[in-house]
C-alpha positions in Angstrom: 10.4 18.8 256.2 10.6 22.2 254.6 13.0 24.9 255.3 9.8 26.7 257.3 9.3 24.1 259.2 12.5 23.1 260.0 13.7 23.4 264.0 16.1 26.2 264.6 19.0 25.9 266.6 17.7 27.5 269.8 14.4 25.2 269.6 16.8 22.0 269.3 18.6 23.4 272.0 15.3 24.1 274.1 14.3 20.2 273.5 16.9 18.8 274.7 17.1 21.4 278.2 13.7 19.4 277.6 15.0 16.5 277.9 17.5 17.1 280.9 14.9 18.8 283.1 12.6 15.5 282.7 15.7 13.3 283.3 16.2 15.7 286.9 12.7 14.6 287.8 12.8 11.0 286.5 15.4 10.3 289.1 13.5 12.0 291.8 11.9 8.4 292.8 15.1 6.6 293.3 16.8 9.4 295.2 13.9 9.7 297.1 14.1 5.9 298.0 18.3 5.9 298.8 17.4 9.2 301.0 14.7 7.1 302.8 15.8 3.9 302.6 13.1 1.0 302.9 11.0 0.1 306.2 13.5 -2.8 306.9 16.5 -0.8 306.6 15.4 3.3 307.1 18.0 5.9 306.8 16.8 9.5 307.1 13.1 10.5 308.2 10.7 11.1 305.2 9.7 14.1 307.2 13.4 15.6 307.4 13.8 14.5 303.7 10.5 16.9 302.7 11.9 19.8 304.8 15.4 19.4 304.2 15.7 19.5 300.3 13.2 22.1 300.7 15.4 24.4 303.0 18.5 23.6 300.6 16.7 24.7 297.5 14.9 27.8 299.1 18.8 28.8 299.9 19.9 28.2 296.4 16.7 30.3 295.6 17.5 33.1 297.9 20.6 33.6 296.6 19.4 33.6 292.8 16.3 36.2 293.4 19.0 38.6 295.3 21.6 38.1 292.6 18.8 38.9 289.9 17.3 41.7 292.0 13.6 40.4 291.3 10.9 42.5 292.8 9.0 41.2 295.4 5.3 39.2 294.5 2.1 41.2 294.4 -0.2 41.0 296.9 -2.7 39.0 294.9 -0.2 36.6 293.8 0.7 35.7 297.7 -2.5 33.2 298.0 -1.7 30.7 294.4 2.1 31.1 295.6 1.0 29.3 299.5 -0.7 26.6 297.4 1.8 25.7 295.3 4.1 25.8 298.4 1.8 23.0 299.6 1.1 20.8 297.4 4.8 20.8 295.8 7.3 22.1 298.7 5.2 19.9 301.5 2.6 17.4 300.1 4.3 15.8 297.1 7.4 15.3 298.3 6.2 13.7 301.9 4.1 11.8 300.7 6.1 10.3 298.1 9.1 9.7 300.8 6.8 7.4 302.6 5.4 6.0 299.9 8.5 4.7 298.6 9.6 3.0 302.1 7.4 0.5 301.1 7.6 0.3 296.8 10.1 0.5 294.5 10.5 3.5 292.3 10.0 1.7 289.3 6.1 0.3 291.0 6.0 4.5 291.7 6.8 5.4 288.4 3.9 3.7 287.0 1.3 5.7 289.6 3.2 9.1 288.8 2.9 8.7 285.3 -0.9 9.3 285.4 0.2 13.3 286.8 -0.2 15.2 283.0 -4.1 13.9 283.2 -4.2 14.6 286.9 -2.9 18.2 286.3 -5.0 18.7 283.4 -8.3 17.6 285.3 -7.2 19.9 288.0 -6.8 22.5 285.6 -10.5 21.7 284.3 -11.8 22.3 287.6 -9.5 25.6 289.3 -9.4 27.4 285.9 -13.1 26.2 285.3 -11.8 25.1 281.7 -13.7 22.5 279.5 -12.2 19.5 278.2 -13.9 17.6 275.9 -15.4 13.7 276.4 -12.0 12.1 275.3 -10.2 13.4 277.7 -12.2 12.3 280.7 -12.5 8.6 278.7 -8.4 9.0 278.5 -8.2 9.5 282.4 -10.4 7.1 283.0 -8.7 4.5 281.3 -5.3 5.6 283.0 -6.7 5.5 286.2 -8.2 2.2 285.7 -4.7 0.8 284.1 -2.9 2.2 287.8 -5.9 0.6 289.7 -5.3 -3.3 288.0 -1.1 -2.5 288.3 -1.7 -1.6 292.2 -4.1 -5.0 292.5 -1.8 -7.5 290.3 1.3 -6.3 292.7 -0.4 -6.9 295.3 -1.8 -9.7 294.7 1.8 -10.9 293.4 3.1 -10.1 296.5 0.8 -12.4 298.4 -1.6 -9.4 299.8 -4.6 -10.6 297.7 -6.6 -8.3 295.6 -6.5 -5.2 297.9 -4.7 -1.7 297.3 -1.2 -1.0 299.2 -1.5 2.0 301.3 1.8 2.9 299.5 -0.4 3.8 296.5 -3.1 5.1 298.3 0.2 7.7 299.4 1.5 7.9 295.9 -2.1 9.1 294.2 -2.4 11.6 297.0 1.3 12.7 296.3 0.3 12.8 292.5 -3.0 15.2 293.2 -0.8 17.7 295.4 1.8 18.3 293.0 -1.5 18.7 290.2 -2.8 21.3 293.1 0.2 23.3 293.5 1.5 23.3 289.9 -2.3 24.3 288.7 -1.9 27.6 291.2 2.0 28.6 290.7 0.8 28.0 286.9 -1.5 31.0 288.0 1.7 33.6 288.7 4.0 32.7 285.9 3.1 35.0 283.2 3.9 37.6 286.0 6.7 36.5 287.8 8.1 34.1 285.1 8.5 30.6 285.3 12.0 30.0 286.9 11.5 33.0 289.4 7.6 31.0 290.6 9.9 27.8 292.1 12.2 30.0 293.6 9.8 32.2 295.6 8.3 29.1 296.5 10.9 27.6 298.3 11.8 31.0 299.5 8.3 31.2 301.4 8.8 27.6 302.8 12.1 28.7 304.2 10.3 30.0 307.6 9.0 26.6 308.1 11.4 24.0 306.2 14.9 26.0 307.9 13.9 25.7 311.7 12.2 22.3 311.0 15.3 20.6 309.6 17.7 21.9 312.3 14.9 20.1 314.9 14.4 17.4 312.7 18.6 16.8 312.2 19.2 12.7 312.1 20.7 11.9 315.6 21.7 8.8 313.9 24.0 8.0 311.2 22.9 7.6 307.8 24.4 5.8 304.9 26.6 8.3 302.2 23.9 7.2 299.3 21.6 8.5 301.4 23.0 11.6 301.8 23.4 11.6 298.3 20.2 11.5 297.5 19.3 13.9 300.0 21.0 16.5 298.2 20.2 15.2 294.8 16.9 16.4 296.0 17.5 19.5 297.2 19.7 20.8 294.0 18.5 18.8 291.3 14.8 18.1 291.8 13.8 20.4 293.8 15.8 23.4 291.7 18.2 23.3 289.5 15.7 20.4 287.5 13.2 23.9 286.6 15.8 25.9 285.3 16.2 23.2 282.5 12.8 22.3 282.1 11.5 26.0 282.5 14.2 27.4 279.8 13.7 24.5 277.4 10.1 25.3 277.2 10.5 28.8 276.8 13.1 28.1 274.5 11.7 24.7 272.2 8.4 25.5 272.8 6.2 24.4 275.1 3.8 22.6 272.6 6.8 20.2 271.2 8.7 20.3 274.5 6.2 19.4 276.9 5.9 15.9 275.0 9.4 14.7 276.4 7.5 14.7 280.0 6.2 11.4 278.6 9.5 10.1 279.0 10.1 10.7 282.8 8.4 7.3 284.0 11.2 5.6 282.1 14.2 7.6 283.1 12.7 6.8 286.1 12.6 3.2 285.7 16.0 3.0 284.5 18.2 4.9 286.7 16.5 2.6 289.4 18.5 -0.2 288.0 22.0 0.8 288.7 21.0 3.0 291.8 18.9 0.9 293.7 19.9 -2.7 291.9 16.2 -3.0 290.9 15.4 -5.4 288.1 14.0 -4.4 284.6 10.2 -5.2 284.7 8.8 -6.1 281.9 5.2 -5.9 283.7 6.1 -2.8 285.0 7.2 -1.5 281.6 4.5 -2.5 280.1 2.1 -0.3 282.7 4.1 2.3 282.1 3.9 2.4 278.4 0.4 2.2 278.7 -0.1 4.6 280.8 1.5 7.1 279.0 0.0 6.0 276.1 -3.5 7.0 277.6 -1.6 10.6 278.6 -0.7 10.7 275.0 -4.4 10.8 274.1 -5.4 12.2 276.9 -3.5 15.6 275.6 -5.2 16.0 272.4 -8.5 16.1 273.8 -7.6 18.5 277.1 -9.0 20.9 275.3 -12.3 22.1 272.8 -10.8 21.6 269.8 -12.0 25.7 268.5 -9.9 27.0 271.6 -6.5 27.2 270.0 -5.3 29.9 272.5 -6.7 28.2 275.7 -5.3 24.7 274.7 -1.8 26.5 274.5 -2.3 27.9 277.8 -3.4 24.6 279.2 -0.7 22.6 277.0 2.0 24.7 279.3 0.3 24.5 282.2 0.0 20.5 282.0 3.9 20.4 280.7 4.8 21.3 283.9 6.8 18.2 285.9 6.9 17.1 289.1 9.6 17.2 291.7 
């Protein structure tokens, strides 16, 4: 590698706040699962869980806008803002707490790895950008690799050939975070990129505060659920952007955006010693593939001439979910 070439100090640093912000969102599946526990055993409400990490991290947010004295949004910029607040504040998040009642993080992982196509097709049609034929062959192929996962577990679980509802849950939670990162994607340039999660939460606050005061557990919940209640609320929900957001600005968002590839693992893994699930190979292996097919997905996201739009698209698509 030549001395021109060669990765400065703040870009190495920027990869790895890469790294940690995708490691934040990896373990959003098995904190979502100890906050919800499973249908045999519940602990706190998948609805209280949406609002309530959602009301911590629009107090953290509060508190960082005042302390930076950032101006208000525009008027325009009210509209992409709102969407974003529901497809990532409301729909993701509650739809992935019920989903995982009933599937293991790890079987999530694999269904949540297909969101960098998801995003980008999103992207295709808001933005009205073109992507060229190997990207929709790519997302094909990725949706057809979640498709024969969701059929072989349930078929291995003795449910025949027919889709869990659970995934029917998780693909919708996977096209809501696409829909609300595609729109807050819209404002960042303006109001810059750690500022766009925190106004978000900060508009949700009207709803999410009131909501989880009437929606308070009148039943005790285990401490790991707690626990993951308010990993949820600092970590994925906040503090995990500041990471991500600042490594890309910092690495790049071209070379930083790749380590999103690794967030179905982390994933994977941490649901080993938090949740005692087992390392599965088959689940691995769907994994792998799928992000293979994101992989090569990415290359063709964009006409290969349109150098500027692909970066535009390459940071919009980097962005992780929740």
């Amino acid at each position: 590698m030549t001395a021109a070439h060669r990765p400065t100090r703040e870009e190495t640093l920027g990869l790895w706040l890469g790294v940690l912000g995708v490691a934040f969102f990896g373990i959003t599946l098995p904190a979502t699962r100890l906050a919800t526990g499973t249908a045999e055993a519940p602990q706190l409400s998948p609805w209280f869980v949406t609002v309530g990490r959602a009301a911590l991290a629009g107090a953290l947010s509060a508190v960082f806008l005042l302390a930076t004295r950032s101006p208000r949004p525009q008027p325009h910029q009210w509209k992409p803002l709102a969407m974003a607040v529901l497809g990532n504040v409301i729909g993701y998040p509650l739809l992935l707490a019920y989903a995982l009642r009933s599937v293991t993080a790890g079987h999530a992982a694999v269904i949540t790895a297909l969101l960098p196509l998801v995003t980008a097709a999103v992207a295709a049609w808001v933005l009205h950008q073109r992507a060229r034929l190997g990207f929709w062959v790519c997302a094909v192929l990725g949706s057809a690799l979640v498709v024969a996962f969701s059929l072989l577990r349930a078929w291995q679980q003795g449910h025949g050939f027919g889709f869990e509802w659970a995934d029917v849950l998780l693909v919708g939670a996977v096209i809501a975070a696409s829909v609300g990162y595609i729109y807050g994607a819209q404002v960042t340039p303006a109001l810059g990129a750690e500022r766009v999660i925190c106004w978000v939460c900060v508009m949700a606050l009207p709803l999410t505060l009131p909501a989880t005061v009437a929606l308070w557990p009148d039943r005790p919940a285990a401490p790991s659920a707690w626990a993951g209640f308010v990993y949820l609320g600092v970590f994925s929900m906040w503090m995990g952007f500041f990471a991500w957001y600042r490594g890309l600005a910092m690495g790049g968002a071209l070379r930083v955006s790749q380590t999103q590839l690794l967030q179905p693992f982390f994933s994977i893994l941490a649901s080993i010693p938090l949740l005692g699930e087992p390392l599965d190979v088959v689940t691995l292996g769907f994994a792998a593939a799928v992000v293979a097919t994101v992989v090569a997905g990415k290359k063709f996201s964009q006409p290969a001439a349109a150098d500027s739009a692909r970066r535009t698209l390459d940071t919009t698509t980097s962005r992780s979910p929740s």
